[in-house]
SEKOL-857477 format. One record per residue (C-alpha): x, y, z; residue in three letters. Coordinates in steps of 0.5 Angstrom, whole numbers, plus 500, padded with zeros to 3 digits. Example, Ala and Ser with C-alpha at 12.3 -4.5 7.8 and 13.67 -1.06 7.14 Angstrom:
BEGIN
525491516ALA527498514SER
***
This chain:
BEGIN
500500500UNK503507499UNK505512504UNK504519504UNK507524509UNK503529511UNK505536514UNK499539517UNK493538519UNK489544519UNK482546516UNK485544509UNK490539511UNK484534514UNK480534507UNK486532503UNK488527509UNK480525509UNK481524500UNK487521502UNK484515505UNK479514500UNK484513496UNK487507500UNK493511502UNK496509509UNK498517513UNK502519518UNK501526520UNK506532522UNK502536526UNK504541532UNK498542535UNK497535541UNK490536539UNK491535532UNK494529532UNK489526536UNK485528531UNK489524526UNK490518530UNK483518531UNK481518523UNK486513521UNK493516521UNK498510521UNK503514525UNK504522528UNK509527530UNK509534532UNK514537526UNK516534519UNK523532521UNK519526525UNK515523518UNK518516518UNK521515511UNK515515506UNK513514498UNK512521498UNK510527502UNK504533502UNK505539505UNK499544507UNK502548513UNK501556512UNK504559506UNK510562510UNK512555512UNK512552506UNK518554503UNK521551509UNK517545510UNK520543503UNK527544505UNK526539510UNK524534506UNK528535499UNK534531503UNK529524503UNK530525495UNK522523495UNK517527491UNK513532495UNK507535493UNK507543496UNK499547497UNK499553492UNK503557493UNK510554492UNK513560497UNK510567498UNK518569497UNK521569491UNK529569492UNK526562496UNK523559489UNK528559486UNK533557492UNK528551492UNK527550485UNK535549483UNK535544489UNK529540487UNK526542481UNK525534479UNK522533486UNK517539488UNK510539485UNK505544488UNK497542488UNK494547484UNK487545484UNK485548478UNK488545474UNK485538475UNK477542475UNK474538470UNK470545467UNK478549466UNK481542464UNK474543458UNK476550457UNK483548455UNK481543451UNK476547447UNK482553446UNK487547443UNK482544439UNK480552436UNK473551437UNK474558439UNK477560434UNK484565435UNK483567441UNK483574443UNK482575451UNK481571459UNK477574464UNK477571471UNK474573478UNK475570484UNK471575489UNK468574496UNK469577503UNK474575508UNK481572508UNK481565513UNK490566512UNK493570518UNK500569515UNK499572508UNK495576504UNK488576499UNK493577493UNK497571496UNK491567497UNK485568491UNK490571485UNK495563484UNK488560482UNK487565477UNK495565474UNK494557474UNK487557471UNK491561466UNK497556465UNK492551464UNK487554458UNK492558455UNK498554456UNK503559458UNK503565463UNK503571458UNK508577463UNK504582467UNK502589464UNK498593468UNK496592476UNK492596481UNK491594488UNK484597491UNK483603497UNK489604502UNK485601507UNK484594504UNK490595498UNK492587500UNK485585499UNK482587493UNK487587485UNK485588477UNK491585473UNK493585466UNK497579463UNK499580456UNK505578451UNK505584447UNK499586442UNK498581439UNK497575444UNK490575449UNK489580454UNK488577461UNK484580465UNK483577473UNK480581479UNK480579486UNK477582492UNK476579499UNK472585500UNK466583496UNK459581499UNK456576495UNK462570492UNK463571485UNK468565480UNK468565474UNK472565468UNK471566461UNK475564454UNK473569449UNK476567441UNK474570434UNK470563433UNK466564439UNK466564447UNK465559453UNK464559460UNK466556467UNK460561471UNK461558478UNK466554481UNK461549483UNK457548476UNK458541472UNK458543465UNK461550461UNK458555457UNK458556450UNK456561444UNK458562437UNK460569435UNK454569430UNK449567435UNK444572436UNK442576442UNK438572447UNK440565443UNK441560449UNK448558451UNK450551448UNK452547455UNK457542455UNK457537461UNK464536465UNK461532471UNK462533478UNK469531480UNK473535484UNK479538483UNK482536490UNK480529489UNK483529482UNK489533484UNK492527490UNK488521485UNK494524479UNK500524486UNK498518489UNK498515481UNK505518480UNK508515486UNK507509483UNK510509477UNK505514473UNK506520469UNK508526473UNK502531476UNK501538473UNK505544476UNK512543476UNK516546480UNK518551474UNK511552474UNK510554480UNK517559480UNK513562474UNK507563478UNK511566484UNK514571480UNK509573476UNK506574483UNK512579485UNK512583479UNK504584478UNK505586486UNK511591484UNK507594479UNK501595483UNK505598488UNK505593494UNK510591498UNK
***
């Protein structure tokens, strides 16, 4: 039977540890709260311990402590030569990507969970067929209200989901060209950016907000041929209408199913440590996004 290391145990880390299970995968738990490892122990973990330098030697290992441990959680781990599946995103510091890229480019994989949605992987799909003709623009918005992270920022948090939704429809993370963080008194929690690779690749626009009342997700593809839509992160099948359909015409649905990304996303893991082909988001994925990150910061004045 596989066995997985898991660094953390908190509101995140139980669900992976609860999908983890289901996916016949023995656990041990690294987590520093006593409470928590009774908590583990009591749904199955094999084995705990209070830090990850107290994991027993495993098939590989998942980190989902908060963002400014990750980096050093990783470094931990690198030594044991085994495979290590990282939450999004890689790090928050961007000199300590490329530090952990460059010693374990082959070994680090970061769970960027919407790659693996079904209606973003069908987004993609219908990009690389060219049923959306050339394709001209990317919208995204990942609205709500609050920010459940006390270590890092919204921007940290919501915009790494928009940049891999971005990697994964359009294949490539265009460069950051414009940025605008919200009022001063919420700058961290809200950001308009624009993605594009000169004047004639698609423009991407993404909106975040931790300050917005009503949750929004959507993400929309838009070509010379026609558009299509993921319209809430939770639907079960994308939207699709051709550039000569008339006004009130009704949007073609295409069915995707209901899977749900966390499972898909340890299902490939679990697979690729059995010999399987390797998850999505590489390291050097995940370094891209990091940077695109600092650069979209930088540009919107923010620390």
């Amino acid at each position: 039977m596989t066995t997985i290391g898991l660094v953390g145990y908190g509101r995140w880390g139980k669900l992976i540890f609860r999908d983890l299970r289901a996916l016949g995968v023995d656990v041990h738990v690294a987590v520093p709260s006593e409470a928590c490892r009774a908590a583990a122990a009591a749904a199955g973990a094999v084995g705990t311990c209070a830090a990850a330098e107290g994991l027993p030697p495993c098939e590989g290992y998942v980190v989902a402590t908060p963002t400014v441990l990750h980096a050093g959680t990783v470094a931990c781990l690198l030594p044991r030569g085994r495979p290590i599946f990282v939450e999004k995103p890689l790090t928050n510091d961007v000199v300590a990507a490329r530090r952990l890229v460059a010693e374990g480019r082959d070994l680090i994989f970061v769970m960027d969970k919407w790659r693996y949605h079904p209606g973003i992987v069908e987004l993609g799909r219908l990009v690389r067929s060219g049923a959306l003709g050339e394709i001209v623009s990317l919208r995204s918005f990942r609205l709500g209200w609050g920010n459940p992270h006390h270590d890092v920022d919204a921007i940290w948090i919501l915009l790494p989901h928009d940049l891999a939704i971005t990697l994964e429809v359009l294949g490539h993370l265009p460069e950051p060209a414009f940025a605008m963080a919200g009022p001063a008194c919420h700058a961290s929690g809200e950001l308009f950016a624009v993605l594009r690779d000169g004047e004639a690749g698609p423009r991407v626009t993404l909106e975040i907000s931790e300050r917005h009342p009503a949750t929004r997700r959507a993400v929309t593809v838009t070509g010379r041929l026609g558009a299509a839509q993921l319209a809430d992160s939770y639907d079960d099948r994308v939207l699709m209408m051709a550039a000569n359909d008339p006004p009130g015409a009704k949007p073609r649905e295409i069915p995707v199913g209901k899977d749900m990304p966390l499972f898909l996303e340890l299902e490939a893991f679990v697979r690729y440590l059995a010999g399987g082909t390797a998850p999505k988001s590489s390291a050097s994925d995940a370094l891209t996004i990091v940077e695109r990150i600092d650069a979209i910061r930088r540009i919107a004045g923010l620390a």
